[in-house]
C-alpha positions, 0 to 999 in steps of 0.5 A, spaced: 500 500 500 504 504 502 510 502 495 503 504 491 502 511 494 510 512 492 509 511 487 502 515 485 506 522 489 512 521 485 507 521 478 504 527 482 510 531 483 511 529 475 506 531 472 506 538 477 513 539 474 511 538 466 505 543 468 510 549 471 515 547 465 510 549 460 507 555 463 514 557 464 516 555 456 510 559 454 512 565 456 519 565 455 521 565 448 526 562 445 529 561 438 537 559 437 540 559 430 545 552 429 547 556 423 554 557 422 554 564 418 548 566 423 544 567 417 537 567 420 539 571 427 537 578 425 541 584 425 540 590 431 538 594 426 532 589 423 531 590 430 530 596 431 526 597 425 522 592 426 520 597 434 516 601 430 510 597 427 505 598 431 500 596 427 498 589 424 503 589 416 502 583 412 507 580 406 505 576 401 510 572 397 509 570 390 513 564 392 508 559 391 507 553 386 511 548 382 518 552 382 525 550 379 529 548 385 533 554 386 527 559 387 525 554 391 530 553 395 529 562 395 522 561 398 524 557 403 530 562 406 524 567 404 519 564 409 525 562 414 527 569 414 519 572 415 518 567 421 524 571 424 521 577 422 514 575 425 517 572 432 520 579 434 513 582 432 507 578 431 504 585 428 508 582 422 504 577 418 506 573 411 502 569 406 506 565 401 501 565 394 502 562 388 501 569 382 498 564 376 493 560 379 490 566 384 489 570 377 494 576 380 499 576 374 496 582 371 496 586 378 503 584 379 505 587 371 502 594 373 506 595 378 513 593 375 513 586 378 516 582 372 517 574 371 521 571 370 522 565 365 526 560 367 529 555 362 531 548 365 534 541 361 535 535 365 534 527 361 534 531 355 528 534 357 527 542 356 522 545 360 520 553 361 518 555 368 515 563 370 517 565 377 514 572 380 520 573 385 517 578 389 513 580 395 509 586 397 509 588 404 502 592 405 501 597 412 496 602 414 493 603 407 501 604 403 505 598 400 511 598 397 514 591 393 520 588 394 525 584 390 528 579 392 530 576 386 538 580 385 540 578 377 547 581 377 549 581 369 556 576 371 554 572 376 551 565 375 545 562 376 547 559 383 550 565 384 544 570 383 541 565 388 546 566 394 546 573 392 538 573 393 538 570 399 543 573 402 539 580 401 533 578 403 534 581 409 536 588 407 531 588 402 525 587 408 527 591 413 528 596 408 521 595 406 519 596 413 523 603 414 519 605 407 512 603 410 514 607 417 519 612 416 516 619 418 521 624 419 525 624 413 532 627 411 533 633 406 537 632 400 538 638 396 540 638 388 544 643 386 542 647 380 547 653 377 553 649 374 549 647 368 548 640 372 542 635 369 536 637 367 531 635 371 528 629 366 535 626 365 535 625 374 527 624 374 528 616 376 533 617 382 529 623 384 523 618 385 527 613 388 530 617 393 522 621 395 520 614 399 527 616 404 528 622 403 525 630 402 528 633 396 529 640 393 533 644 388 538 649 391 541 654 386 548 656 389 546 663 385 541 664 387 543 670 391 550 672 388 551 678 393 549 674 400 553 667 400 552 667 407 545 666 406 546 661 401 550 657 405 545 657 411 540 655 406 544 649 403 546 648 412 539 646 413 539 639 408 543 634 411 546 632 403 548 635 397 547 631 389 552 634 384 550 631 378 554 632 373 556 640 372 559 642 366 560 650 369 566 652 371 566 654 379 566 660 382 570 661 388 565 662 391 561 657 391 567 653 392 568 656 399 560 656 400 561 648 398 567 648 402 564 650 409 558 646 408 563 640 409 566 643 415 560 643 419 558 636 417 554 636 411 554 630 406 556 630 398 555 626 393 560 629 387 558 626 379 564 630 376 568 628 370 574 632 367 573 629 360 568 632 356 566 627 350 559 625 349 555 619 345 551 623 341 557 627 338 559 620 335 552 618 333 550 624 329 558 625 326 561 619 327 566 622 331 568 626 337 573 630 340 574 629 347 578 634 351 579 638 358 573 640 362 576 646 367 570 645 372 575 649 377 575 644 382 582 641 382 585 644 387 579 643 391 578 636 390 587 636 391 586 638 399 581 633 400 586 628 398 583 626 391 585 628 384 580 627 377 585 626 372 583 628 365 584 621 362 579 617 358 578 610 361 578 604 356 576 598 359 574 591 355 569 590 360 565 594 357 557 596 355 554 596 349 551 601 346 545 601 341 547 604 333 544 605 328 545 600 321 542 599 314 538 605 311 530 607 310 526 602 312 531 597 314 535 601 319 536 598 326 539 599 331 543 594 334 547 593 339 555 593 340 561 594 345 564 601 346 570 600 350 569 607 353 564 605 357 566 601 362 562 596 367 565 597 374 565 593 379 568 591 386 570 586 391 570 589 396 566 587 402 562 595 404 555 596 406 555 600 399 557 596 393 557 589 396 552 584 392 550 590 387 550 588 380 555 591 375 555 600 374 555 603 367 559 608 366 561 613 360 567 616 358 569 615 365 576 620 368 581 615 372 580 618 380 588 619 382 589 617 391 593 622 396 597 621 401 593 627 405 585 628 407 580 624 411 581 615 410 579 614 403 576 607 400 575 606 393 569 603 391 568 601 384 574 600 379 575 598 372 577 591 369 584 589 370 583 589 363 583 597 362 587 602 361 588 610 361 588 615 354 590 621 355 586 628 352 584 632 347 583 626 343 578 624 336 574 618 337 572 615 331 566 610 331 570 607 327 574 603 332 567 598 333 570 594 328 577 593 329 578 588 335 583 590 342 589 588 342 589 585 349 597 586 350 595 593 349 591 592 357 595 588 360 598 591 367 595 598 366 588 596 369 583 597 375 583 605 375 579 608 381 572 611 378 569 611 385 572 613 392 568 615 399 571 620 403 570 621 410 573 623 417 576 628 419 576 634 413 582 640 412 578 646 408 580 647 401 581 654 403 586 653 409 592 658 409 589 662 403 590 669 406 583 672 402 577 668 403 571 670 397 567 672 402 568 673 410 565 668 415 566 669 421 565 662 424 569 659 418 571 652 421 578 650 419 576 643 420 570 638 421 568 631 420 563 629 415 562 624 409 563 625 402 563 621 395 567 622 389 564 619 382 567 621 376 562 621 371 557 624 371 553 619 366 553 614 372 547 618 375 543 619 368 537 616 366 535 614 358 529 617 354 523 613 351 518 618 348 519 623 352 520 619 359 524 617 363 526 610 363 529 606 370 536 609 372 541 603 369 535 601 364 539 600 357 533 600 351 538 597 347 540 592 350 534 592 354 539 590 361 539 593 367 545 595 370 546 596 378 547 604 377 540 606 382 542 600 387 549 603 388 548 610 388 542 609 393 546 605 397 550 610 397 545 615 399 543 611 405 550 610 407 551 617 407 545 619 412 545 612 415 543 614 422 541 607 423 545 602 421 540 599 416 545 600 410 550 595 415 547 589 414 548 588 406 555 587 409 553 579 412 556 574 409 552 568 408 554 561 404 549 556 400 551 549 398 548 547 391 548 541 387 552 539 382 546 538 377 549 536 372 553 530 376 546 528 378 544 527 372 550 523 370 551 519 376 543 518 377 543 510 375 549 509 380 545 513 387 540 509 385 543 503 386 546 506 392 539 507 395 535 500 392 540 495 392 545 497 398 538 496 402 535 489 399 542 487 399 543 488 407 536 485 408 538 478 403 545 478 407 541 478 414 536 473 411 542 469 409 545 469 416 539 468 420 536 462 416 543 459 418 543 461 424 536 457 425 538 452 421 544 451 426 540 452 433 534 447 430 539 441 427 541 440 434 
């Protein structure tokens, strides 16, 4: 009697620990990630992001149905990614839906949403597939759409998967601080130096409208009170510069000068070099010589020199020329080596897992061993070299084929450079200033980016409209141009962090599917026959052993 009282407080005393384990696990939640790149613990700044929705936001996923293999290992990341999201704030909820079977393919073409088509041989077999790799995180009546598929032009296809999924972080905390950002920077776009029309900047303005509060500012406006002009520029937290062609006054250089003293950020499309495609095209030829924009000296304090020298890379962009005559003129596309694509492999929040950047009649970017820390951002091929200006450039030299010993040795010249730290002004020592300040500032910290060409940041035009920045109508590719310039931006103004987290590092392992295919039969084998052969071996032993034990 008494062993069986034992016995029932000790199952008691059990199932009272299973009651209290389970409250407690109920209210402590835990989530650990076994992974060795920690791809699926979120960063600090994902974090905070996700602290300011307050209200219920719903992602839909158009990651759904009978998908080739490395999308579907894309929408797997994409869901295990979006669990994270939603264990932090269960205001956060997502739906995966398949686009062709619930009708919505002409909902996603309206808003820009593109499939894509993929093509896949296995056995012999072809087969085509349409994929829509996007989402659309709706909250508080606004949407934004999200891609999370990354088509980098030199990347593989198991390449662009891995890129994919490790932007697939950055991309919806990114969607978060669209849906929820209130108080907004201010971007000043500097107009009086015959920079860009306004049509030639219209996709990246529009881009910048959903982080930012952008204005033209006129350095002329008011030629005879500088001091009012730089308290007006002071009041943005960034400068654009897209592609002057006037030369700078001393003025405004000072005006320039001491915005970045005090802390203002810049963003400098400048070329030395001027020689322009349409020239070629209409003509056939161009000169290209000097651009004097009176900044060398400006840019020589700052540690930088633009050197008025052509880049001639054999990495390069197409361009579209016209061939035949009357009706049968085309445009068709070819390689123009003065357009060079750029790229980098280094791993910054900038230029990590961008696609390729399209520049035009690109200047080489000369480092000094003064100013603030220098990084180089984007350089040309290994196989690229510097032409010294004036100089004619003919259409002609499409058809003759480089020679690449020409190349070899002289590659890799810098087209874009971030400067930031502590800042010398330009016009430290000189005894007469333009105008007098009297809180001139000899020093100060900021940030500065340096880009040289100004093409980088030009849109082409189709009837009259804008096209999508780094979009090329001939050979209709898209290139990385936004991407990297609005990284750049974020970088600039990043308060957050949010731009650091484009710097984790993730790895995917892939199958070999061509060794698959090939060693089909033989792990097939493996899989049937090595099972059936240990049961026939067991079955052997056994009836031998029964055998033995029932002869005796």
């Amino acid at each position: 009697m008494k062993k069986e009282l034992h016995i029932s407080v000790k199952i008691a005393f059990v199932l009272i620990g299973l009651i209290i384990l389970n409250v407690i696990a109920s209210s402590v939640f835990t989530r650990f990630d076994l992974t060795q790149d920690k791809r699926y613990t979120l960063s600090e700044a994902s974090k905070n992001t996700l602290t300011t929705v307050k209200t219920p936001m719903i992602i839909t996923v158009f990651l759904k149905g009978d998908l080739p293999t490395e999308y579907k290992r894309l929408a797997d990341e994409t869901e295990q990614l979006l669990q994270e999201f939603s264990a932090h704030n269960d205001n956060v909820a997502y739906v995966f839906i398949d686009p062709i079977k619930e009708n919505e393919t002409e909902r996603l073409a309206s808003y820009g949403m593109e499939p894509r088509y993929i093509t896949e041989e296995a056995a012999n077999k072809v087969s085509r597939e349409v994929v829509y790799p996007w989402a659309v995180a709706t909250h508080n009546d606004k949407t934004v759409k999200i891609q999370l598929y990354k088509n980098n032009v030199a990347s593989s296809n198991e390449e662009k998967i891995a890129n994919s999924v490790q932007h697939l972080e950055y991309a919806f905390a990114d969607a978060f601080t669209k849906l929820t950002l209130i108080e907004k920077q201010t971007i000043a776009i500097l107009k009086g130096n015959d920079e860009l029309d306004d049509i030639y900047i219209a996709s990246f303005v529009q881009s910048l409208r959903d982080y930012y509060r952008i204005a033209p500012f006129d350095l002329s406006a008011f030629p005879d009170d500088p001091i009012k002009t730089l308290k007006n520029l002071a009041r943005f937290d960034l400068a654009i510069i897209p592609k002057p062609t006037k030369k700078f006054s001393e003025q405004d250089k000072y005006i320039l000068d001491q915005y970045t003293m005090q802390g203002g950020k810049s963003l400098w499309l400048v070329e030395t070099a001027q020689a322009e495609l349409d020239s070629i095209r209409a003509k056939g030829k161009t000169l290209a010589f000097p651009r004097d924009l009176g900044l060398q000296d400006f840019f020589l304090n700052y540690g930088i020199r633009i050197n008025p020298k052509l880049v001639n890379d054999m990495q390069c962009a197409a361009i579209g020329m016209e061939f035949g005559e009357g009706n049968n003129a085309q445009y068709l596309p070819v390689q123009w080596r003065y357009n060079p694509l750029a790229q980098t492999d280094l791993n910054h929040p900038i230029t990590n897992n961008t696609n390729l950047v399209r520049f035009e009649f690109a200047n080489e970017i000369e480092l000094l061993k003064r100013g603030p820390e220098k990084t180089v951002l984007l350089k040309s091929s290994p196989q690229s070299k510097l032409e010294g200006i004036p100089k004619e450039i003919y259409l002609n030299v499409i058809e003759n084929e480089p020679a690449p010993e020409t190349y070899q040795g002289k590659g890799n010249q810098n087209l874009a450079v971030l400067l930031e730290g502590m800042f010398q002004s330009a016009f430290l020592g000189k005894p007469k200033k333009p105008f007098q300040l009297k809180d001139a500032k000899n020093k100060g910290e900021s940030k500065m980016l340096v880009i040289s060409d100004g093409d980088v940041i030009k849109n082409q035009i189709s009837r009259g409209q804008p096209q999508e920045l780094g979009y090329d109508i001939i050979t209709k590719r898209q290139y990385g141009n936004k991407e990297f310039l609005l990284n750049s931006v974020n970088y600039l103004l990043d308060n957050n962090g949010l731009i650091n987290i484009r710097s984790k590092q993730l790895k995917l392992a892939f199958l070999d599917t061509q060794k698959v295919t090939d060693e089909k039969g033989y792990w097939q084998w493996i899989n049937i026959g090595f099972p059936l052969a240990i049961l026939a071996v067991f079955g052997i032993v056994f009836t031998y052993i029964r055998k033995r034990k029932f002869a005796k």
